[in-house]
BATOR-542158 format. One record per residue (C-alpha): residue number from 1; residue in three letters; x, y, z. Coordinates in steps of 0.05 Angstrom, whole numbers. Example, Ala and Ser with C-alpha at 12.3 -4.5 7.8 and 13.67 -1.06 7.14 Angstrom:
<recs>
+-----+--------+--------+--------+--------+
! num ! residu !      u !      v !      w !
+-----+--------+--------+--------+--------+
!   1 !    ALA !    246 !    -90 !    156 !
!   2 !    SER !    273 !    -21 !    143 !
+-----+--------+--------+--------+--------+
</recs>
This chain:
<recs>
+-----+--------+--------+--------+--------+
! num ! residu !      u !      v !      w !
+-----+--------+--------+--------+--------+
!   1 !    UNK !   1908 !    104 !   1188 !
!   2 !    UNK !   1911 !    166 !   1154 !
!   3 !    UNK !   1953 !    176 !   1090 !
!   4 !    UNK !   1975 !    242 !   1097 !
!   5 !    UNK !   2042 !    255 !   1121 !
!   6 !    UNK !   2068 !    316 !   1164 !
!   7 !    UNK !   2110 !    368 !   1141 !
!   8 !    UNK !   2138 !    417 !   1191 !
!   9 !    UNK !   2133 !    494 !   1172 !
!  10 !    UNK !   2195 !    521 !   1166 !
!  11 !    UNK !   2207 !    606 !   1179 !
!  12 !    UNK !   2257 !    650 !   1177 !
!  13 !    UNK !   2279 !    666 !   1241 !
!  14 !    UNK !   2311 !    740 !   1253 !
!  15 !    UNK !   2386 !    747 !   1276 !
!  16 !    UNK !   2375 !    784 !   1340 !
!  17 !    UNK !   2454 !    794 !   1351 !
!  18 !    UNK !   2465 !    821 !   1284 !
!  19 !    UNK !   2406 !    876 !   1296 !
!  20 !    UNK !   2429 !    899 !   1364 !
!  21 !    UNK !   2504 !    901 !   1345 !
!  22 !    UNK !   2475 !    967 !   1299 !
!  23 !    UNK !   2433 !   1002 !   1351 !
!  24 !    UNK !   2504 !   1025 !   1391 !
!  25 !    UNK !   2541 !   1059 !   1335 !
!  26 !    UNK !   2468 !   1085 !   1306 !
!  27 !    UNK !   2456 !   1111 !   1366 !
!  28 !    UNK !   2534 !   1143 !   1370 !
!  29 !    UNK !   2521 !   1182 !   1308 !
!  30 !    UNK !   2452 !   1208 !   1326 !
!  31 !    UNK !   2486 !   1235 !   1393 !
!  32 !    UNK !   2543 !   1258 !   1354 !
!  33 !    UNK !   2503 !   1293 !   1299 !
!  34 !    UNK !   2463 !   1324 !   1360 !
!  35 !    UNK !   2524 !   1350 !   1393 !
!  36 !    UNK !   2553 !   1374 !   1326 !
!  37 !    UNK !   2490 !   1422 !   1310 !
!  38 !    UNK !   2495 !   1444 !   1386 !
!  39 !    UNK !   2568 !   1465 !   1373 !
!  40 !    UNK !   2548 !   1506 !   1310 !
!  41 !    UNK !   2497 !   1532 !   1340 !
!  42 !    UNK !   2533 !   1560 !   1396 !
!  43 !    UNK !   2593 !   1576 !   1350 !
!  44 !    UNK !   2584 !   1655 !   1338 !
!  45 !    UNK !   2606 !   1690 !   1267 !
!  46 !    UNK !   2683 !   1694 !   1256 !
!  47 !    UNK !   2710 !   1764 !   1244 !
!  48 !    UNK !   2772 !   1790 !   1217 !
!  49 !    UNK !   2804 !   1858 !   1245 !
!  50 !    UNK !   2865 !   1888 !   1209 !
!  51 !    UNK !   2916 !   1926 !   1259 !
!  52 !    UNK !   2986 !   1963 !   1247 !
!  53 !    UNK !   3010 !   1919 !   1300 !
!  54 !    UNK !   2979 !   1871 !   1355 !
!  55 !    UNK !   3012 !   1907 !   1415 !
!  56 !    UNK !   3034 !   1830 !   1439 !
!  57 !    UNK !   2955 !   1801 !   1424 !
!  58 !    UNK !   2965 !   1716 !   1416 !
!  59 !    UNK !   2916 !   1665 !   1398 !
!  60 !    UNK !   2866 !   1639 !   1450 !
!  61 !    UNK !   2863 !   1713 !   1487 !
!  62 !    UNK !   2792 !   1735 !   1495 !
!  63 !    UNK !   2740 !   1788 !   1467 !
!  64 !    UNK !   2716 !   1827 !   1532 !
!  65 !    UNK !   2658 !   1871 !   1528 !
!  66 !    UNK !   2621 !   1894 !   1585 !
!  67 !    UNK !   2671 !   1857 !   1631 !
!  68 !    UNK !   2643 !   1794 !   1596 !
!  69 !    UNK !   2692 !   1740 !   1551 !
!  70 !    UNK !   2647 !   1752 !   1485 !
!  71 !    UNK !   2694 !   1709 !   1443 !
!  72 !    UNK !   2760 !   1683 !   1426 !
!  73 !    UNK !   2821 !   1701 !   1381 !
!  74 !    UNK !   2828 !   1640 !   1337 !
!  75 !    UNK !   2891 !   1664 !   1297 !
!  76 !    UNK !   2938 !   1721 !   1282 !
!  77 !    UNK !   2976 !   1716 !   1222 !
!  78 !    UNK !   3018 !   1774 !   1176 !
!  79 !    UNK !   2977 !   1807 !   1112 !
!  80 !    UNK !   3005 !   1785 !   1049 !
!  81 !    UNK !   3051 !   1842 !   1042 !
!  82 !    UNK !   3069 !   1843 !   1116 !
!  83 !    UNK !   3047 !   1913 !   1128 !
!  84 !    UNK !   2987 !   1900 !   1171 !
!  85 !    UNK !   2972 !   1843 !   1224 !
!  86 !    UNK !   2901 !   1801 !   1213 !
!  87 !    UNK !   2864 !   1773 !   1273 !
!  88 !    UNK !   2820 !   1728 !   1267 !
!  89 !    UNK !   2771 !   1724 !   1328 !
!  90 !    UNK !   2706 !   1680 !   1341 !
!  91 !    UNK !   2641 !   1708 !   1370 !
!  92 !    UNK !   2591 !   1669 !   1421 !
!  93 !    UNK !   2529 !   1663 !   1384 !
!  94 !    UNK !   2498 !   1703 !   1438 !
!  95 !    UNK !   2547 !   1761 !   1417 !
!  96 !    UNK !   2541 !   1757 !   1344 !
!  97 !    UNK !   2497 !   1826 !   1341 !
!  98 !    UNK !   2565 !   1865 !   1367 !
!  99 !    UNK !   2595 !   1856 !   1301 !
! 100 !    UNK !   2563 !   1914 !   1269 !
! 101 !    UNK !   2588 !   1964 !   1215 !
! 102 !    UNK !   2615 !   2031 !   1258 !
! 103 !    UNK !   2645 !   1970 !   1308 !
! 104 !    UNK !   2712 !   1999 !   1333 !
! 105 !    UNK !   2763 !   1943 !   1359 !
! 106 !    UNK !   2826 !   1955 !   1403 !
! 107 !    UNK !   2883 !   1913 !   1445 !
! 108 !    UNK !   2879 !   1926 !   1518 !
! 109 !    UNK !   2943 !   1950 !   1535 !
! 110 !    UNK !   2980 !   1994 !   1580 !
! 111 !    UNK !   2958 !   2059 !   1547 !
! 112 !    UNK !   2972 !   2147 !   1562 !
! 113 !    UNK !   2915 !   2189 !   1569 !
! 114 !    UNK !   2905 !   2255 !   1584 !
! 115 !    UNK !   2873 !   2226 !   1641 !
! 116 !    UNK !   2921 !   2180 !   1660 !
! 117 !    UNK !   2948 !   2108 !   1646 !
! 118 !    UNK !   2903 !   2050 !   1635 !
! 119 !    UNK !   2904 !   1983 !   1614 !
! 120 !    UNK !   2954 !   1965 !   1673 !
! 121 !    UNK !   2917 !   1902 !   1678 !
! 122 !    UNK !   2956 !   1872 !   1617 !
! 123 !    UNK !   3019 !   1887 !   1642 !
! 124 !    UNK !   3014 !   1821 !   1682 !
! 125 !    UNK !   2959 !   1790 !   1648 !
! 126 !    UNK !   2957 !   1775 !   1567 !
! 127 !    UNK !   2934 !   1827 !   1522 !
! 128 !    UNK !   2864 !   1822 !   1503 !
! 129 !    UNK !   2811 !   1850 !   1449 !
! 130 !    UNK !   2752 !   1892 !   1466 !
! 131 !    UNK !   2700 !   1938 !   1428 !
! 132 !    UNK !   2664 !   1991 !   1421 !
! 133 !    UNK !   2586 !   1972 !   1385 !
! 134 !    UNK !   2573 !   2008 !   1325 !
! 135 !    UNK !   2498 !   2005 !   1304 !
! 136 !    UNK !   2507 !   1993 !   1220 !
! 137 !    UNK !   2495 !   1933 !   1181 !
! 138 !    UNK !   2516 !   1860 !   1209 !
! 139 !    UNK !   2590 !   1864 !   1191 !
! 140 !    UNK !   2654 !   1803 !   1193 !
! 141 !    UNK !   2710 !   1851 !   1167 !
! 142 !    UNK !   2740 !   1918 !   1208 !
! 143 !    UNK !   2797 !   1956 !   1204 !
! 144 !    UNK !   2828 !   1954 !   1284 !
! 145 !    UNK !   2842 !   2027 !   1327 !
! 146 !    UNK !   2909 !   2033 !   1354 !
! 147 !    UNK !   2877 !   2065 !   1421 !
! 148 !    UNK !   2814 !   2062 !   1457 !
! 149 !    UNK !   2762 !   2089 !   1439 !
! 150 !    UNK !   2761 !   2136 !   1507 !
! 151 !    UNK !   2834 !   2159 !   1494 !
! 152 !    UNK !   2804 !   2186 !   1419 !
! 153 !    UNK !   2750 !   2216 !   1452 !
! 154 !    UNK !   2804 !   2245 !   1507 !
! 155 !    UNK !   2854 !   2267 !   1455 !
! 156 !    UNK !   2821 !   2331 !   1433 !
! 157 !    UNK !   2854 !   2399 !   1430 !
! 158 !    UNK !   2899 !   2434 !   1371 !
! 159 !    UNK !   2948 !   2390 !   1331 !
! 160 !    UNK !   3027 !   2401 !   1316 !
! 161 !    UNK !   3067 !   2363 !   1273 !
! 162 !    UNK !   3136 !   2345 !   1293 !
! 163 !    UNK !   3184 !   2325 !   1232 !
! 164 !    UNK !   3244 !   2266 !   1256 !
! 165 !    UNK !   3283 !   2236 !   1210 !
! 166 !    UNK !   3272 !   2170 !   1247 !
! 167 !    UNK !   3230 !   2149 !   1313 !
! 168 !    UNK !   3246 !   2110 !   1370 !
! 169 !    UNK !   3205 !   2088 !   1436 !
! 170 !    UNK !   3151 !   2144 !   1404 !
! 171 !    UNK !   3088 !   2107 !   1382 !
! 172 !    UNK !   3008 !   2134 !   1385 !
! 173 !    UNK !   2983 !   2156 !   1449 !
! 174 !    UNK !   3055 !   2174 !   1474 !
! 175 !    UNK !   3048 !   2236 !   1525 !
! 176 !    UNK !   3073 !   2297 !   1511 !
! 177 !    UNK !   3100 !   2332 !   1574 !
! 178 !    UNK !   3110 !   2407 !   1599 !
! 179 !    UNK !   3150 !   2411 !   1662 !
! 180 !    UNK !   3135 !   2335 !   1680 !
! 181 !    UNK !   3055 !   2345 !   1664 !
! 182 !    UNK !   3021 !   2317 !   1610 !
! 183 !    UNK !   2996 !   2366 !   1563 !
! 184 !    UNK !   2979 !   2329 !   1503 !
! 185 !    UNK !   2999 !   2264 !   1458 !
! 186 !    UNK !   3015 !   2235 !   1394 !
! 187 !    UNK !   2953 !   2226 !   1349 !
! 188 !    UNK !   2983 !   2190 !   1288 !
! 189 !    UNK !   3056 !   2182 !   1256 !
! 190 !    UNK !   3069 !   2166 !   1179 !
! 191 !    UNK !   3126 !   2181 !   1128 !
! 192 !    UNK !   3124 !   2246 !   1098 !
! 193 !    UNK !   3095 !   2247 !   1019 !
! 194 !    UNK !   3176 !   2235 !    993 !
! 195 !    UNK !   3185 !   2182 !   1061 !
! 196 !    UNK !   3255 !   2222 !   1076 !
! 197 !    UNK !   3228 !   2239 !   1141 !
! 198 !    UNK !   3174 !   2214 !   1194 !
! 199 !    UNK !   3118 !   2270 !   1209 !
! 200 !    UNK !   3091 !   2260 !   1278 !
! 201 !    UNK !   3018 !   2289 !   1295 !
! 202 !    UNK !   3012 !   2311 !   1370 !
! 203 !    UNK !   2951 !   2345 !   1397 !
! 204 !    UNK !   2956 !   2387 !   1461 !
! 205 !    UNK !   2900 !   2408 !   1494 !
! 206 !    UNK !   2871 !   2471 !   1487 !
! 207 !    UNK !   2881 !   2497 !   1560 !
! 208 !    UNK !   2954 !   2487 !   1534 !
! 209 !    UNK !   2953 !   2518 !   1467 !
! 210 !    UNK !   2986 !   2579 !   1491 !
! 211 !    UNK !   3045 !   2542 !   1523 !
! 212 !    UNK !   3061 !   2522 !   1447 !
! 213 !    UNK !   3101 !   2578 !   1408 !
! 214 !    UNK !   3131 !   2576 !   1335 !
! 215 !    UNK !   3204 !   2576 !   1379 !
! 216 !    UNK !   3181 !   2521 !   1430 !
! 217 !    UNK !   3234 !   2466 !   1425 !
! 218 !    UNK !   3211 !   2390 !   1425 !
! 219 !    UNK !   3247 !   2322 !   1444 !
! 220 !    UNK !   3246 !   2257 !   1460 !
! 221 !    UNK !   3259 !   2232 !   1529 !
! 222 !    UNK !   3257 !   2164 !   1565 !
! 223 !    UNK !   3238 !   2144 !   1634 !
! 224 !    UNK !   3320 !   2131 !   1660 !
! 225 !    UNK !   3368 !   2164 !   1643 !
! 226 !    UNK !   3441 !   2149 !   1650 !
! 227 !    UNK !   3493 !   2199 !   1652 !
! 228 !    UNK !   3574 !   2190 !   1650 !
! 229 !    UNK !   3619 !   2234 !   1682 !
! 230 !    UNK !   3681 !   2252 !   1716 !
! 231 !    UNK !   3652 !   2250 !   1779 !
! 232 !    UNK !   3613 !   2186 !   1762 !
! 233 !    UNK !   3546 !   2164 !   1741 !
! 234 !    UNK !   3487 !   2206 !   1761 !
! 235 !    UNK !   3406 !   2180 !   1746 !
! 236 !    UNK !   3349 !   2220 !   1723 !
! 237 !    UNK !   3287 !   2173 !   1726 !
! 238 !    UNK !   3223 !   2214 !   1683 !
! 239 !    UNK !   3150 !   2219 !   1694 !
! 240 !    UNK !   3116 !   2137 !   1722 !
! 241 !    UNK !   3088 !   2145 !   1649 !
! 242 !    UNK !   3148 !   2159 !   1607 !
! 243 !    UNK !   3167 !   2086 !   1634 !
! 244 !    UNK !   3113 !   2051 !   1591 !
! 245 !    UNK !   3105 !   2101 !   1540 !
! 246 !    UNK !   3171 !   2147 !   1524 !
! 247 !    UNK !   3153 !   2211 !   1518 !
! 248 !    UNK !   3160 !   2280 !   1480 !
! 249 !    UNK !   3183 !   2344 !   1518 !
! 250 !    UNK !   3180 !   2414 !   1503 !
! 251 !    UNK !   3194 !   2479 !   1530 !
! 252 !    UNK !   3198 !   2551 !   1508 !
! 253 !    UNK !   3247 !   2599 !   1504 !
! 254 !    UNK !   3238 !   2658 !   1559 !
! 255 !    UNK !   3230 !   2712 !   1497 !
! 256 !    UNK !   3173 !   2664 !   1469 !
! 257 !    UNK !   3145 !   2675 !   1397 !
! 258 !    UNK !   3087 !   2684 !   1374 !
! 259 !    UNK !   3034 !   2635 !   1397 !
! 260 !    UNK !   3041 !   2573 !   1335 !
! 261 !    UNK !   2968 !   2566 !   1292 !
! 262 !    UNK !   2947 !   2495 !   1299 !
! 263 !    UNK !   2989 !   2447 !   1240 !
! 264 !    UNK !   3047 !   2480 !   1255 !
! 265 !    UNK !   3105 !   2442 !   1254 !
! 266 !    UNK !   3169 !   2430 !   1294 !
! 267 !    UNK !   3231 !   2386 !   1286 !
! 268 !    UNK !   3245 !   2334 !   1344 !
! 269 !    UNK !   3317 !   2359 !   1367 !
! 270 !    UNK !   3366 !   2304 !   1364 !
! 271 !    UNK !   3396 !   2322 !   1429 !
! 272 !    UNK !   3366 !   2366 !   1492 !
! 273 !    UNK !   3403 !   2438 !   1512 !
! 274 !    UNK !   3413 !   2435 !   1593 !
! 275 !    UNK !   3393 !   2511 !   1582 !
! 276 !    UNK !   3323 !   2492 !   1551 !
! 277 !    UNK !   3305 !   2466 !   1631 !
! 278 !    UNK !   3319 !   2531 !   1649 !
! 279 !    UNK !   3275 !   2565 !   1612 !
! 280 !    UNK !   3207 !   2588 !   1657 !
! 281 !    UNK !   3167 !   2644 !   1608 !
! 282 !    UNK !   3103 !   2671 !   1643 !
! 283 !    UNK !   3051 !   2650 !   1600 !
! 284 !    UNK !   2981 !   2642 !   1617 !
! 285 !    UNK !   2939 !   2583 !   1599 !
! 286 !    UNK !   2890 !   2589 !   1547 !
! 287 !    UNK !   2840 !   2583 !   1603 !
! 288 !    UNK !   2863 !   2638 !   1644 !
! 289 !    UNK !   2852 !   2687 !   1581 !
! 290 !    UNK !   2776 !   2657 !   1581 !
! 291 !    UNK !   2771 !   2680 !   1644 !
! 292 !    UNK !   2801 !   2754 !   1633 !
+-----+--------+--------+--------+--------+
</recs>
């Protein structure tokens, strides 16, 4: 017989429970870290555009460009002194390259042209953001239009200014109208250097430059309007336009002055003259004297 005696080899033997109960959540975070850097990715630039007021814009409405949602607005919050409105909206990646220095923003909304009204779309449907590309430097920070960029192009002619003491239902782009056709609109509206009064840019059109003498009267109108009498109510419903937008009339006095230089300025009458509808001066347009 043999003196040695057996020993058994004893090993280590691997927890195979323990090492697959780590493979689910390792492979959780991998797929999670994937999806994460495929969300950033995908996430475009986020841009800031400062308006005078958001014409009814909320969170969530879209960036259109090209007919195409380009983005999202994220928030829409007051500046710090409440003057101005700040949107912040989010690109697509694959629109980051429309946020350009010379970029002009607007809010869709109903809007008066010379041309006519558009943005009637919104008037059902939420307001939404759109632009026009500019073709500077890559850009996150831009100072919003109040109208499109065709209604700027459209509003060309020779400018008034029309002094109020206070405004109300006027706003930029509203029409100005000369025997129910529009002939111009408002360009801009600020306080006068000493704020005691509200100066209010209009540009006509040149064809109707001549209509505009230094004794032409200007007012506000809206589209109804309600009159009281003895023999009961009567209704005057304005221009499809003047609903939406309010609107600035004019006329001129039969003996009209002398044609008014462009920056000339007016006072908005507090209250219309029945006569002033009467008035019907033969004057040509500006261009009918082209033509002579």
């Amino acid at each position: 017989m043999s003196d040695q005696i057996p020993t058994a080899r004893v090993s280590a033997k691997q927890n195979a429970n323990i090492s697959a109960a780590w493979i689910v959540p390792i492979l959780a975070a991998i797929v999670g870290v994937v999806l994460l850097l495929q969300w950033m990715h995908a996430r475009g630039p986020l841009v800031t555009i400062t308006f005078e007021d958001t014409q009814g814009l909320t969170i969530d409405a879209p960036i259109m460009y090209r007919g195409a949602i380009v983005g999202r607005v994220e928030n829409v919050q007051l500046s710090a002194d409440t003057s101005r409105v700040i949107v912040s909206a989010r690109l697509h990646a694959t629109s980051q390259e429309l946020a350009r220095e010379g970029t002009r923003w607007w809010i869709v909304h109903p809007e008066v042209s010379f041309e006519g009204i558009t943005g009637l779309d919104t008037l059902i449907s939420p307001r939404y953001l759109t632009l026009s590309v500019g073709t500077g430097k890559p850009s996150l920070s831009f100072a919003g239009v109040a109208t499109s960029v065709m209604a700027q192009e459209q509003m060309s002619g020779t400018k008034f200014t029309i002094i109020t003491d206070s405004i109300s239902g006027i706003t930029q782009s509203t029409p100005v109208y000369y025997r129910g056709i529009i002939v111009g609109a408002v360009s801009n509206i600020q306080f006068a250097p000493n704020a005691i009064a509200v100066l209010i840019d209009v540009v006509v059109k040149n064809e109707f430059a001549n209509l505009i003498r230094t004794n032409t009267k200007f007012w506000s109108v809206s589209g109804l309007d309600l009159d009281f009498g003895f023999t009961g109510v009567s209704m005057n419903i304005g221009p499809v336009t003047s609903l939406l937008k309010g609107g600035i009339q004019l006329a001129t006095p039969d003996q009209a002055g002398e044609i008014a230089p462009a920056g000339y300025g007016f006072t908005l009458e507090k209250e219309m003259d029945e006569d002033w509808l009467e008035w019907a001066p033969e004057l040509p347009l500006s261009r009918d004297l082209d033509n002579k």
